[in-house]
Structures are given as C-alpha cells and as structure tokens.
Chimera marker file (.cmm) of the C-alpha trace (Angstrom):
<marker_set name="trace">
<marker id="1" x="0.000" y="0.000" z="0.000" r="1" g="1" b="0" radius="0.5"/>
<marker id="2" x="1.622" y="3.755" z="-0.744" r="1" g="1" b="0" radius="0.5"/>
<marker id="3" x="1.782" y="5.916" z="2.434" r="1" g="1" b="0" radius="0.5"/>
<marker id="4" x="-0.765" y="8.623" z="3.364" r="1" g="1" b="0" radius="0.5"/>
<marker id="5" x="1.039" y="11.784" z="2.972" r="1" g="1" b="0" radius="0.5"/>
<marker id="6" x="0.691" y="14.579" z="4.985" r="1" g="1" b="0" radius="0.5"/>
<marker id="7" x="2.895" y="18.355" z="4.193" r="1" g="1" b="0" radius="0.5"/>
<marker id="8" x="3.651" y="20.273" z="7.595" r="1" g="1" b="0" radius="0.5"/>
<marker id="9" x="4.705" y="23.794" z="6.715" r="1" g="1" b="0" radius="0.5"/>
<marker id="10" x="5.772" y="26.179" z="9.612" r="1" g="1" b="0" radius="0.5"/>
<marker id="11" x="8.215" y="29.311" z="9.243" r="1" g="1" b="0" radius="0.5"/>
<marker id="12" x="9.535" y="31.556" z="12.069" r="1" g="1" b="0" radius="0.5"/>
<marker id="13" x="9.264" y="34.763" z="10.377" r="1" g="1" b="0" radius="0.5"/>
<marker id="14" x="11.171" y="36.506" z="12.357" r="1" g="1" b="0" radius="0.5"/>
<marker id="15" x="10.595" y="35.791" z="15.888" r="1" g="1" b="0" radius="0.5"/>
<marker id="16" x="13.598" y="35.617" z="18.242" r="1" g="1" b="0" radius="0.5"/>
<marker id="17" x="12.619" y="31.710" z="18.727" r="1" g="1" b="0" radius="0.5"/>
<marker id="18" x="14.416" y="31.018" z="21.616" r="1" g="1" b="0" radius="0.5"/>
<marker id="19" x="12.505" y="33.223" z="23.862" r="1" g="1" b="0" radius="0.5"/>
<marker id="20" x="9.380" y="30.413" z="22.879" r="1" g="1" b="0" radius="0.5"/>
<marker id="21" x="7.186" y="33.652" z="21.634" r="1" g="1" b="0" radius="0.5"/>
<marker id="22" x="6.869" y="32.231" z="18.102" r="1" g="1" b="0" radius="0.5"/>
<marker id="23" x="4.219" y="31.702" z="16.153" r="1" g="1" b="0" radius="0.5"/>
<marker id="24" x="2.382" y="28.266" z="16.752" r="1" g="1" b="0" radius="0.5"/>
<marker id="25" x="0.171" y="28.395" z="13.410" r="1" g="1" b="0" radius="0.5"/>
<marker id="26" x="1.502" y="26.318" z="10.378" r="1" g="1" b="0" radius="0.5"/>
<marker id="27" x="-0.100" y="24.618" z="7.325" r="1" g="1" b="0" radius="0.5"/>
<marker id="28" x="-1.387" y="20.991" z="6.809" r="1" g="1" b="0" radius="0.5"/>
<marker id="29" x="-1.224" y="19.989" z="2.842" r="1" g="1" b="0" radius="0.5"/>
<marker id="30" x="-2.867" y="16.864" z="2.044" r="1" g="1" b="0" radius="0.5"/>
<marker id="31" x="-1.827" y="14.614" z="-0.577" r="1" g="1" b="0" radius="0.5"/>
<marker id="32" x="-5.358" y="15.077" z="-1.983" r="1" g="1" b="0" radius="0.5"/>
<marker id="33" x="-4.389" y="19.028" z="-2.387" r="1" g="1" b="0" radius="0.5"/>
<marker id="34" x="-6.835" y="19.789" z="0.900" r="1" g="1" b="0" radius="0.5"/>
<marker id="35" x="-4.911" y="22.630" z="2.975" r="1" g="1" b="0" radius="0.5"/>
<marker id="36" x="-5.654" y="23.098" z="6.683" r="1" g="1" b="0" radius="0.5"/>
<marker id="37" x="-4.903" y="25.699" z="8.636" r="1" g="1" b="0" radius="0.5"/>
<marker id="38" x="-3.088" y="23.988" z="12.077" r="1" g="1" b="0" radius="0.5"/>
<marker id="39" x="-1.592" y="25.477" z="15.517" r="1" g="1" b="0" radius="0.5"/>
<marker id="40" x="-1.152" y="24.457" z="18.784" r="1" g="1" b="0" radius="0.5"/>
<marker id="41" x="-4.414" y="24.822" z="21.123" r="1" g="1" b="0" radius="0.5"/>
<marker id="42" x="-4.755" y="27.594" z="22.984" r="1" g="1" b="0" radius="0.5"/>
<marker id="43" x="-5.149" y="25.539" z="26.162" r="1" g="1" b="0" radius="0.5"/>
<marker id="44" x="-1.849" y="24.562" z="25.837" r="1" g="1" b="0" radius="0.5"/>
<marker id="45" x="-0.111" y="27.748" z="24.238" r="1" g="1" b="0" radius="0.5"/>
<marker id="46" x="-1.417" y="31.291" z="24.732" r="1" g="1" b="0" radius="0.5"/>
<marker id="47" x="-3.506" y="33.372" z="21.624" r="1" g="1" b="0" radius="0.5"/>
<marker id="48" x="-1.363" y="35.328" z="20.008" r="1" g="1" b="0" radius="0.5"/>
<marker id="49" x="1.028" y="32.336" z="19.681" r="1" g="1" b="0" radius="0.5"/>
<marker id="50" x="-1.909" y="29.736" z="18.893" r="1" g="1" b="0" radius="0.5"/>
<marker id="51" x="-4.513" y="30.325" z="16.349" r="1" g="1" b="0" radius="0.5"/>
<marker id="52" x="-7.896" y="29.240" z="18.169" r="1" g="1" b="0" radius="0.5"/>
<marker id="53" x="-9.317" y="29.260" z="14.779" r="1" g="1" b="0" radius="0.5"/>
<marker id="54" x="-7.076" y="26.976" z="13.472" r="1" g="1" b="0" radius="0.5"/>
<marker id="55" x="-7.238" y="22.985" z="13.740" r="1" g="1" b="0" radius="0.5"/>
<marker id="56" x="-4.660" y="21.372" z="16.429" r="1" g="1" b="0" radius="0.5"/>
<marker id="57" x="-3.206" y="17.993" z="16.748" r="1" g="1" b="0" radius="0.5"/>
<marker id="58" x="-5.421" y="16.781" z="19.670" r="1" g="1" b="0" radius="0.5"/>
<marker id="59" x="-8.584" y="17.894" z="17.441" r="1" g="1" b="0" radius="0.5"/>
<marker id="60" x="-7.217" y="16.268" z="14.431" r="1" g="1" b="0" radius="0.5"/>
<marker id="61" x="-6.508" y="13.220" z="16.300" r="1" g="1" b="0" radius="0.5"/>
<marker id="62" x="-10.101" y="12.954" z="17.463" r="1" g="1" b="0" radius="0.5"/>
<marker id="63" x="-11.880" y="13.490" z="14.056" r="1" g="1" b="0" radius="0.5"/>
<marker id="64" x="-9.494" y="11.688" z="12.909" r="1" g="1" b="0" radius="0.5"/>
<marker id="65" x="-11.256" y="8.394" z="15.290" r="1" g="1" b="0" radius="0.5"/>
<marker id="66" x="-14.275" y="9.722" z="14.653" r="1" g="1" b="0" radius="0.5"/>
<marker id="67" x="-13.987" y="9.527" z="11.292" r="1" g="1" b="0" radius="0.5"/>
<marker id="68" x="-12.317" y="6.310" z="10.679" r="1" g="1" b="0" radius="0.5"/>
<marker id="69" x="-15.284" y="4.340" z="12.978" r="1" g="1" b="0" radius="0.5"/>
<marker id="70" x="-17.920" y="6.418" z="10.873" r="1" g="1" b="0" radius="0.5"/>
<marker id="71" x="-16.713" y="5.509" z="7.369" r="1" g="1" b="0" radius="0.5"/>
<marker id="72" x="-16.102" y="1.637" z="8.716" r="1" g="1" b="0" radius="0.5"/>
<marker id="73" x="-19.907" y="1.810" z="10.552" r="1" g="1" b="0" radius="0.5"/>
<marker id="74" x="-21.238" y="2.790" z="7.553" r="1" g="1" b="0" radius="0.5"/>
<marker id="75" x="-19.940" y="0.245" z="4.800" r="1" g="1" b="0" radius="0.5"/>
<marker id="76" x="-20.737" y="-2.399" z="7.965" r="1" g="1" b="0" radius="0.5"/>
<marker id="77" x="-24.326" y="-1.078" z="7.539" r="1" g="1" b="0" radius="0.5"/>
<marker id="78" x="-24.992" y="-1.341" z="3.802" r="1" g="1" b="0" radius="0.5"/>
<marker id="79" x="-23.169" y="-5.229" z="3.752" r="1" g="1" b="0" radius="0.5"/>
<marker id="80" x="-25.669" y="-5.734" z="6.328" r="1" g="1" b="0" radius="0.5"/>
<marker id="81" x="-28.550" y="-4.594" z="4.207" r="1" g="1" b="0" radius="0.5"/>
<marker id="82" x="-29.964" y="-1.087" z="6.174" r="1" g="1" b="0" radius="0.5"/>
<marker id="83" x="-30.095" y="2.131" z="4.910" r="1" g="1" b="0" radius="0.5"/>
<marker id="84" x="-28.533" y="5.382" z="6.359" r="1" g="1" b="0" radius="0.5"/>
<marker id="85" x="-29.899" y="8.278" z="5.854" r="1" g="1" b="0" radius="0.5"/>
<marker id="86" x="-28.021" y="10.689" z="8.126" r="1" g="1" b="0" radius="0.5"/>
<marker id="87" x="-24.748" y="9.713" z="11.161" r="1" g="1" b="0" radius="0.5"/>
<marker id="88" x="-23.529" y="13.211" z="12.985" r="1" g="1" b="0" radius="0.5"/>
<marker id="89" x="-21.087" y="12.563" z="15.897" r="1" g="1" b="0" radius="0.5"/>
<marker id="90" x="-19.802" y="15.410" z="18.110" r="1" g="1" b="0" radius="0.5"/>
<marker id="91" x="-16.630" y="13.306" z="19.603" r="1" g="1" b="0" radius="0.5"/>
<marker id="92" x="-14.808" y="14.407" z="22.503" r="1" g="1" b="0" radius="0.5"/>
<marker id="93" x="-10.897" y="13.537" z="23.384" r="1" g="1" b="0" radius="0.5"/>
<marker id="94" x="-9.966" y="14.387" z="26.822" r="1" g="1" b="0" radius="0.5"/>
<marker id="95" x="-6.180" y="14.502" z="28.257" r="1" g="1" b="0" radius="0.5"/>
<marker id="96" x="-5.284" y="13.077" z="31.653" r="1" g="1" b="0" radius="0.5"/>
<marker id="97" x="-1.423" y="13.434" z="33.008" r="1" g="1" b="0" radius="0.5"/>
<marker id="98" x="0.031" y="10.071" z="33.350" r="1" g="1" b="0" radius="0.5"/>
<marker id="99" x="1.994" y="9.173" z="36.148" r="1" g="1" b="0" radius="0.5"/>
<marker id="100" x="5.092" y="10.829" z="35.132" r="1" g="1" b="0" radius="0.5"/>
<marker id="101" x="3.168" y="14.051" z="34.834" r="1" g="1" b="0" radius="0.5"/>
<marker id="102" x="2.951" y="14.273" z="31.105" r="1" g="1" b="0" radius="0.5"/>
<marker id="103" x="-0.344" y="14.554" z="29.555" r="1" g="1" b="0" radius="0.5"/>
<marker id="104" x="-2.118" y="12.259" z="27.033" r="1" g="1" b="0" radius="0.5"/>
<marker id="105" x="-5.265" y="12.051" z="25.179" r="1" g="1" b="0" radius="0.5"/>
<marker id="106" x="-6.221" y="9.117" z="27.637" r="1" g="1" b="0" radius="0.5"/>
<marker id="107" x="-10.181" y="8.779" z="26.400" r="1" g="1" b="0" radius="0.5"/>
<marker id="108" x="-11.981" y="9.689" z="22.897" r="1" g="1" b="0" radius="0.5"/>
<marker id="109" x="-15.836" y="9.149" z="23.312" r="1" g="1" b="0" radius="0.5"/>
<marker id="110" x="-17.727" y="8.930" z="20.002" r="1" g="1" b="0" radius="0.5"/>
<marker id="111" x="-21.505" y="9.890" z="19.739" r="1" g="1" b="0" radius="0.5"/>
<marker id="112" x="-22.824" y="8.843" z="16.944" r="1" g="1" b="0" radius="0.5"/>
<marker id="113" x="-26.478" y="9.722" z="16.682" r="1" g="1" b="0" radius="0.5"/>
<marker id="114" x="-27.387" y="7.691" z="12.645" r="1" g="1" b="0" radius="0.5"/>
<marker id="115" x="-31.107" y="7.865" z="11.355" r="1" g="1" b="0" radius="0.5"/>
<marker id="116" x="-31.894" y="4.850" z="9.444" r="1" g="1" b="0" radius="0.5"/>
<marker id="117" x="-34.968" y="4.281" z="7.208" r="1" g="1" b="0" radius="0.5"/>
<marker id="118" x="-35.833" y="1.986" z="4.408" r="1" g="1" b="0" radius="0.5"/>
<marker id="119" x="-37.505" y="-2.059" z="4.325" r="1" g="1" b="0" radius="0.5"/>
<marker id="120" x="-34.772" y="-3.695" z="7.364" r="1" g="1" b="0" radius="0.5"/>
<marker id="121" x="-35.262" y="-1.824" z="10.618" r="1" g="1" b="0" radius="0.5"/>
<marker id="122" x="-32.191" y="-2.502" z="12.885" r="1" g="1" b="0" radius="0.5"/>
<marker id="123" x="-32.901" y="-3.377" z="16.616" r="1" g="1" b="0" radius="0.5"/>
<marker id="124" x="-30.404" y="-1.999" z="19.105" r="1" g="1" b="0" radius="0.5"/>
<marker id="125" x="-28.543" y="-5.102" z="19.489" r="1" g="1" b="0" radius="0.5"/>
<marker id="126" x="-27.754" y="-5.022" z="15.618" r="1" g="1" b="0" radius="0.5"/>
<marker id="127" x="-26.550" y="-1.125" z="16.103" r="1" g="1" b="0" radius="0.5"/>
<marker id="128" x="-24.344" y="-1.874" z="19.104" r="1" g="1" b="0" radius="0.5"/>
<marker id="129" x="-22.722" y="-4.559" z="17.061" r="1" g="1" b="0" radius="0.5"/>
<marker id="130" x="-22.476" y="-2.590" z="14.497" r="1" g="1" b="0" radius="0.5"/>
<marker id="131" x="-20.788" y="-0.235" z="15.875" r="1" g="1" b="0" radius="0.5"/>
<marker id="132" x="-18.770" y="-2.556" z="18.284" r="1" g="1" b="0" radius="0.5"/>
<marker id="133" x="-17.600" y="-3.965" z="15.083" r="1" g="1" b="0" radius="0.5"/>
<marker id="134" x="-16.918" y="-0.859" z="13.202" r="1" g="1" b="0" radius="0.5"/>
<marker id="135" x="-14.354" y="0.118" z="16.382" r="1" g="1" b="0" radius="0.5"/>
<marker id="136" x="-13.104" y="-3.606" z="15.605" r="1" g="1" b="0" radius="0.5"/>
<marker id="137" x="-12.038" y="-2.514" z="11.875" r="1" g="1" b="0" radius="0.5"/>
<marker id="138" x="-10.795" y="1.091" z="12.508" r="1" g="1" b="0" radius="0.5"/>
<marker id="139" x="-6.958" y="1.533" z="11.560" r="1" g="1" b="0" radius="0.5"/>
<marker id="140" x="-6.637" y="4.314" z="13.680" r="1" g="1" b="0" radius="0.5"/>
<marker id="141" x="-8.518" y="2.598" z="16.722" r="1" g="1" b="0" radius="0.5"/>
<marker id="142" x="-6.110" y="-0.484" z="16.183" r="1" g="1" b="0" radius="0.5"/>
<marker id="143" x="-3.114" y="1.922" z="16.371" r="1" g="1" b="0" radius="0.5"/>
<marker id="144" x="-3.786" y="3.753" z="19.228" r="1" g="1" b="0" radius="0.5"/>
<marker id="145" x="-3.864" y="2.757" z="23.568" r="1" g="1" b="0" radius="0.5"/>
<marker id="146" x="-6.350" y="5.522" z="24.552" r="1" g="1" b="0" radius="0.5"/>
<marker id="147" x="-9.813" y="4.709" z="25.826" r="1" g="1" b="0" radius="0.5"/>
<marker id="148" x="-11.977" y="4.504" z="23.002" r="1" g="1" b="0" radius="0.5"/>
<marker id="149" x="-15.870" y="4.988" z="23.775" r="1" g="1" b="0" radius="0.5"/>
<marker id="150" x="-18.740" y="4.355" z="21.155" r="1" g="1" b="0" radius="0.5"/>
<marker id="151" x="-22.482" y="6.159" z="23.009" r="1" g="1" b="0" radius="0.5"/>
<marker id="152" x="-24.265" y="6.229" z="19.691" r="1" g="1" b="0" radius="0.5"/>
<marker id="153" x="-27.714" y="6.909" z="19.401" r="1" g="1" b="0" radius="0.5"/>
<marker id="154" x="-30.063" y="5.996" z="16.605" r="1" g="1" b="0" radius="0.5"/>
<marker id="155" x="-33.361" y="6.331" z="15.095" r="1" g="1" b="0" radius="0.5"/>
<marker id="156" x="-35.457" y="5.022" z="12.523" r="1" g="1" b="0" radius="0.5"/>
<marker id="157" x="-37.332" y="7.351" z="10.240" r="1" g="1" b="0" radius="0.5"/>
<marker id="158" x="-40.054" y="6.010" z="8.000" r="1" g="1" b="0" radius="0.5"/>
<marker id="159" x="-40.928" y="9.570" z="6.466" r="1" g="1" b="0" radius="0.5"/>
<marker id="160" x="-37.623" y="9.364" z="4.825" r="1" g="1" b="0" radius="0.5"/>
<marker id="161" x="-38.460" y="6.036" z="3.534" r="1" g="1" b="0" radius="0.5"/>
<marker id="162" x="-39.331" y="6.354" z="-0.217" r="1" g="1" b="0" radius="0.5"/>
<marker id="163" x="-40.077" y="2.322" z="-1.165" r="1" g="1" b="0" radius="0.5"/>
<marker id="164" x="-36.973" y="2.548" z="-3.111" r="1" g="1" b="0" radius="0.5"/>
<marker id="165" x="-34.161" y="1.423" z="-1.137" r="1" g="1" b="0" radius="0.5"/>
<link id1="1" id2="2" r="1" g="1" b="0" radius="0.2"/>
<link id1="2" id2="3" r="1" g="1" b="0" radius="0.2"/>
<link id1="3" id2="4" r="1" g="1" b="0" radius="0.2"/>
<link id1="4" id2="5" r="1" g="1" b="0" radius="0.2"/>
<link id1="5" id2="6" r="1" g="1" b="0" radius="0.2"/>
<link id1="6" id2="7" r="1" g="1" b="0" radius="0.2"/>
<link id1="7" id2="8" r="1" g="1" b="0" radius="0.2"/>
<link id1="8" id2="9" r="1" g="1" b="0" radius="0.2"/>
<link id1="9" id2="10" r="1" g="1" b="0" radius="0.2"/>
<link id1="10" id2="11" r="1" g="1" b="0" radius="0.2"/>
<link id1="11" id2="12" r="1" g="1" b="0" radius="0.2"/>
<link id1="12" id2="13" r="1" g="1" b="0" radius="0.2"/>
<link id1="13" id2="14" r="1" g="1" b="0" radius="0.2"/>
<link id1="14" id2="15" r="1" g="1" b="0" radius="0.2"/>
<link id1="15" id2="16" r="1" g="1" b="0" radius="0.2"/>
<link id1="16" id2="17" r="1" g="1" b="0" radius="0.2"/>
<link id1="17" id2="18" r="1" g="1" b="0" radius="0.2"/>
<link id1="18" id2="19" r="1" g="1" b="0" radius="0.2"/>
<link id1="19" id2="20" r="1" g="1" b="0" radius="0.2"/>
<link id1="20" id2="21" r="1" g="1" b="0" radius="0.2"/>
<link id1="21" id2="22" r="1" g="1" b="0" radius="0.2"/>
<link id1="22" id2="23" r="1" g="1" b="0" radius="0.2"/>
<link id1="23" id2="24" r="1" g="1" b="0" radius="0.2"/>
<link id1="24" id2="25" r="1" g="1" b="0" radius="0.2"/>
<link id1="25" id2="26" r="1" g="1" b="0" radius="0.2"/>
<link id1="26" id2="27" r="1" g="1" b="0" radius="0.2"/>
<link id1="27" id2="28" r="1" g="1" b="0" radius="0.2"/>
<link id1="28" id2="29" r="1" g="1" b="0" radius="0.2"/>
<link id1="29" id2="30" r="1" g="1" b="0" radius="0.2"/>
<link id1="30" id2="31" r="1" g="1" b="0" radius="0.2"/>
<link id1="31" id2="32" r="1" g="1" b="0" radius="0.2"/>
<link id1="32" id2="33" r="1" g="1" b="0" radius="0.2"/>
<link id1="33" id2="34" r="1" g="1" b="0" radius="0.2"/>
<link id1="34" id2="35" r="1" g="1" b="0" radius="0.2"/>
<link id1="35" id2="36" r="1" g="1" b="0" radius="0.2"/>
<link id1="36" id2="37" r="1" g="1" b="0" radius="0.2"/>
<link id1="37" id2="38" r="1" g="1" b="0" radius="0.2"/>
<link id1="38" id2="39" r="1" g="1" b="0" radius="0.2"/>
<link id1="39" id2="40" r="1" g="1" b="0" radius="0.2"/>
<link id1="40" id2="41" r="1" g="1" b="0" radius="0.2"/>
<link id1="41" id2="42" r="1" g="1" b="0" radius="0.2"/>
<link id1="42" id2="43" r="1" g="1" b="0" radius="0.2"/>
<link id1="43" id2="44" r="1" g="1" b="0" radius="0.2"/>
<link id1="44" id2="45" r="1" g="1" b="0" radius="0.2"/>
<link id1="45" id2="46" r="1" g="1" b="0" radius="0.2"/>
<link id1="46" id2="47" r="1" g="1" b="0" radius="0.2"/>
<link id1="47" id2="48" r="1" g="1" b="0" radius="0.2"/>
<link id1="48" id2="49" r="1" g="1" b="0" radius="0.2"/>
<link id1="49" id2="50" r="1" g="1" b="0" radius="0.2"/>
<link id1="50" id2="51" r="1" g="1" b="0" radius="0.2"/>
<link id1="51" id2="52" r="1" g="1" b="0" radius="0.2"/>
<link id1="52" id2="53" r="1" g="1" b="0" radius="0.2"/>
<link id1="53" id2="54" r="1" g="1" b="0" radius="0.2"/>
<link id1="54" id2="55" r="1" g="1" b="0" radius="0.2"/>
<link id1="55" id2="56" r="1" g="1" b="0" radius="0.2"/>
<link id1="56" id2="57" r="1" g="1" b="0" radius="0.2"/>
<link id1="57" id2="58" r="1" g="1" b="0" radius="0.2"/>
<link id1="58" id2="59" r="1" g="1" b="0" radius="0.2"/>
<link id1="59" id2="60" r="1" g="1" b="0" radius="0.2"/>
<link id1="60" id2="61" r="1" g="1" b="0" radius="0.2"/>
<link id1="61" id2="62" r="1" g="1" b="0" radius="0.2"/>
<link id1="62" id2="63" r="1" g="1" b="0" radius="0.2"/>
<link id1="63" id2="64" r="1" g="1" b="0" radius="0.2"/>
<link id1="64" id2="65" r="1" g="1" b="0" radius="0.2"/>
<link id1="65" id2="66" r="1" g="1" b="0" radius="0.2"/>
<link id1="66" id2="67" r="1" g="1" b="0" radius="0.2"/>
<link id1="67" id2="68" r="1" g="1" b="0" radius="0.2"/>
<link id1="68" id2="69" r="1" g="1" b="0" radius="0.2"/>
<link id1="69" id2="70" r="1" g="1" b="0" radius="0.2"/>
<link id1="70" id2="71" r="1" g="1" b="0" radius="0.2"/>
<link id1="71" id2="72" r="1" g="1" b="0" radius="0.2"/>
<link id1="72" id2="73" r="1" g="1" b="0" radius="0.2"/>
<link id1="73" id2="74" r="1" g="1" b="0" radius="0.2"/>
<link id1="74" id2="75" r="1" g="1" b="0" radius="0.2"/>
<link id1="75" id2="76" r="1" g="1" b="0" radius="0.2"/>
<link id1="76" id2="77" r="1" g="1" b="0" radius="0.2"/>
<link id1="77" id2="78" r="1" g="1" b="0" radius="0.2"/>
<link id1="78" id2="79" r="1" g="1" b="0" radius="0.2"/>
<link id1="79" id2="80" r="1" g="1" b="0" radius="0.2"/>
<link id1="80" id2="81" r="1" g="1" b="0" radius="0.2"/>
<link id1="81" id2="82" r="1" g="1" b="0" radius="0.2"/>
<link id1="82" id2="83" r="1" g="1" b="0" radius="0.2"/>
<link id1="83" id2="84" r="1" g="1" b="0" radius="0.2"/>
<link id1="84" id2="85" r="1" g="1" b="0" radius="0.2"/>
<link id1="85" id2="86" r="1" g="1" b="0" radius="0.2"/>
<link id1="86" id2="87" r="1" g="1" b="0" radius="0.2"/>
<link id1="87" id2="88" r="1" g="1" b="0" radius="0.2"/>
<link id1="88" id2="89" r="1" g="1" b="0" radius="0.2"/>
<link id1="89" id2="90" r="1" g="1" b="0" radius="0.2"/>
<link id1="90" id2="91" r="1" g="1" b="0" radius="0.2"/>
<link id1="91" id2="92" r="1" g="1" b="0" radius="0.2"/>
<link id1="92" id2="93" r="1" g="1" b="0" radius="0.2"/>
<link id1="93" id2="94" r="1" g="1" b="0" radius="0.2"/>
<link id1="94" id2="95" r="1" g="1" b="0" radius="0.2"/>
<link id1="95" id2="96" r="1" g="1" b="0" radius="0.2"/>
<link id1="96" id2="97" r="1" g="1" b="0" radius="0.2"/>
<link id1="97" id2="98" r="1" g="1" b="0" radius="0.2"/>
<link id1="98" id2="99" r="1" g="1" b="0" radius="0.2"/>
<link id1="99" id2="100" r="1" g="1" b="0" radius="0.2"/>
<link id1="100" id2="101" r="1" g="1" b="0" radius="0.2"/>
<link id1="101" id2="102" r="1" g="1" b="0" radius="0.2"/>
<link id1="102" id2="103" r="1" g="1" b="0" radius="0.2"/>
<link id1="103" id2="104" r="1" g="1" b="0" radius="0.2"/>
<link id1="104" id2="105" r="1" g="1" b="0" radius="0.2"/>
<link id1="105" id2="106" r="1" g="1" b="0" radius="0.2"/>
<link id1="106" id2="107" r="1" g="1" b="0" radius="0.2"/>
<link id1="107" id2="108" r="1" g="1" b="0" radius="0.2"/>
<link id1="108" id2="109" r="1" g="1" b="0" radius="0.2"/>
<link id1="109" id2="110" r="1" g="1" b="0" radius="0.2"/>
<link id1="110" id2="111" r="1" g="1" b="0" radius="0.2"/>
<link id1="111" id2="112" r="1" g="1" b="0" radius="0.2"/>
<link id1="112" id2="113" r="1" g="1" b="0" radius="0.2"/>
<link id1="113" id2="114" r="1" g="1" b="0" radius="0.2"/>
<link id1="114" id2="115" r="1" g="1" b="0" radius="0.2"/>
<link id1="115" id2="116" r="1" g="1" b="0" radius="0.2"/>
<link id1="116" id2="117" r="1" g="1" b="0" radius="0.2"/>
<link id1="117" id2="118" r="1" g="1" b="0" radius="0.2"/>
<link id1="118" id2="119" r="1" g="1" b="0" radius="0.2"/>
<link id1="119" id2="120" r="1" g="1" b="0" radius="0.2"/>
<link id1="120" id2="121" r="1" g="1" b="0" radius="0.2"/>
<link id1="121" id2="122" r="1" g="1" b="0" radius="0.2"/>
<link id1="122" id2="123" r="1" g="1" b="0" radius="0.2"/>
<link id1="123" id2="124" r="1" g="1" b="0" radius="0.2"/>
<link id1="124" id2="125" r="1" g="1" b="0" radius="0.2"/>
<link id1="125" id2="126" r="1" g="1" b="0" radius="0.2"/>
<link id1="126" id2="127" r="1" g="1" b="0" radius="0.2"/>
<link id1="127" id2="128" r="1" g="1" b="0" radius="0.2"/>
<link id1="128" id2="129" r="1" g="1" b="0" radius="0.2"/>
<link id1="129" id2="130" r="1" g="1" b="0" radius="0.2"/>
<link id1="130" id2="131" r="1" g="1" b="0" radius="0.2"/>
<link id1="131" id2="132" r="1" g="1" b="0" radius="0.2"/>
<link id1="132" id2="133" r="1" g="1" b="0" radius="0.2"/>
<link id1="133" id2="134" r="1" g="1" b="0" radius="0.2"/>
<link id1="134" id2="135" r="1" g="1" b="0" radius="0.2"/>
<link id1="135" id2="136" r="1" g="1" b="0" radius="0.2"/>
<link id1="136" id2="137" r="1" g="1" b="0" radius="0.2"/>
<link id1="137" id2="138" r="1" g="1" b="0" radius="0.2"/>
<link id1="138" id2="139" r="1" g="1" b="0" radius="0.2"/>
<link id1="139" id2="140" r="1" g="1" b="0" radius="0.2"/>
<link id1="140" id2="141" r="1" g="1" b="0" radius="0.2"/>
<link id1="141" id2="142" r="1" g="1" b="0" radius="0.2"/>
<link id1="142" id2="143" r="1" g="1" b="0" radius="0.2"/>
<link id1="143" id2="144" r="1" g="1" b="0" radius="0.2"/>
<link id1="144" id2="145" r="1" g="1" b="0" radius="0.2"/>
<link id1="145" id2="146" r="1" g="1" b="0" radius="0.2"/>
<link id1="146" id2="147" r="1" g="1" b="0" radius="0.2"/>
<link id1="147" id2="148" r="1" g="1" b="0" radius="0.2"/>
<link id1="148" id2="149" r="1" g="1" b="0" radius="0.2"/>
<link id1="149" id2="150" r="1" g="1" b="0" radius="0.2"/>
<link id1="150" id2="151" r="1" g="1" b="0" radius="0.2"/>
<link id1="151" id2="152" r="1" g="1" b="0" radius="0.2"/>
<link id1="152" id2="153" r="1" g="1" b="0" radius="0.2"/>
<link id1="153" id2="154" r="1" g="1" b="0" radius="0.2"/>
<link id1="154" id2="155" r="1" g="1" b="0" radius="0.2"/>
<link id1="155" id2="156" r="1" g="1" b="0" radius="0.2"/>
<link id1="156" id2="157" r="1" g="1" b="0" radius="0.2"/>
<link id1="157" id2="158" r="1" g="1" b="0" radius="0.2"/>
<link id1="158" id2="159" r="1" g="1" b="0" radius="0.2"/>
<link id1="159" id2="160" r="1" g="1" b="0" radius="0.2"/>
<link id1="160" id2="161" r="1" g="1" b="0" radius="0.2"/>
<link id1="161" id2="162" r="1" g="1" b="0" radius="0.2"/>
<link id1="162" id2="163" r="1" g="1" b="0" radius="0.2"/>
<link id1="163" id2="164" r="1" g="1" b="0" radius="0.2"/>
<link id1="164" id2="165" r="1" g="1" b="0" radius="0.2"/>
</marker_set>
C-alpha cells in the first residue's frame, strides 16, 4: 500500500525563537491538495502564539477516530442490508497526566447519533454490534492505547423512507 502523505509547513518569520514567543500556526497539505490551517491549542499555548481558529493535533486526532469508525460503521451497515440516511457525531478527546506528569489524550468518546430508514429496521442489538464492530475494523482505533468509547444513538425514520431502497 503507498503511504498517506501529509505536508507540515511552519516558518519563524522573524521571531527571536528562543525566547518560545513564536508563532504556533503552520499549514497541513494533504496529498489530496486539501490545505488546513493547524496550531497548537490555545489551552496549551497562549492566543497570540496559537490560532484558536485553526485545527490542532489533539482535534485532528479525534476526528481523525471519529472519522475512521464512521466511514467503517457505515460500509458495515450497507453489507448488512440497512439504509442510512443521516450519522452526525460530536466526539470528545480528553487529556489526563500520566503518572510521570505528562499529559495524554487518555479517552476519545464517540456519539454517533445515525437515522436509518428503508424495508430492514435494525434493533439496538444489531446497532451496538455494528458499531462494536466498526471500532473492531478502525486503523486508527487499532493503532492507538487511549480509551476509546462508542455512546451512539439511533433512530429510525419512516418519512424518509421512499419504497426505493
């Protein structure tokens, strides 16, 4: 498989540097030609030295999970025969300081909330396992040691349902 490749682009611009008042903001470049703005978080390093409008690691990192179980939940979902019609998750990635005082991104909770419709309405046992499964698959979930947590919610909608799926 070819790597995923990922362009970090940061310049001083002038800042003394060693005084650590330099700018944290710097440039993600996708290999798909997507740019995102990045910087530190301004938990972690004061505004004018963070951009709190930009997109930092810990963020990333937790879309990033949330994606990955998303795009795995839903091809689980259509082998499985049910129809999507809508998943929104607002994930949350909390840091804890280990024991030697350094802090980690010890916990990521997904919550999913997917609105199904068409002929095969899941029950919540097929959803859990869906999802349980989906965390199963996940590259990123299978690459990291944080606490991963999957509190979906889900409904069926039969006003969506058209007869043709």
């Amino acid at each position: 498989m070819k790597p995923h490749v990922v362009e970090i682009d940061w310049e001083r611009n002038g800042s003394k540097f060693t005084d650590h008042r330099y700018s944290r903001a710097h440039v993600w470049r996708f290999d798909g030609g997507a740019k995102v703005p990045g910087s530190s978080s301004p938990d972690v390093v004061r505004v004018p030295l963070s951009d709190p409008s930009a997109v930092d690691p810990e963020e990333a990192f937790v879309a990033s999970l949330s994606s990955c179980h998303m795009l795995w939940f839903l091809d689980l979902v259509a082998r499985d025969g049910y129809v999507v019609d809508k998943y929104a998750d607002r994930a949350e990635g909390y840091l804890a300081k280990r024991s030697d005082g350094k802090l980690w991104l010890s916990r990521i909770v997904l919550a999913p909330s997917v609105t199904f419709s068409g002929k095969l309405v899941p029950t919540t046992e097929a959803v859990d396992d869906l999802h349980h499964r989906a965390h199963e698959e996940c590259f990123l979930a299978n690459a990291v040691k944080a606490e991963i947590v999957v509190q979906g919610t889900w409904t069926y909608d039969v006003l969506e349902y058209d007869g043709n799926r």
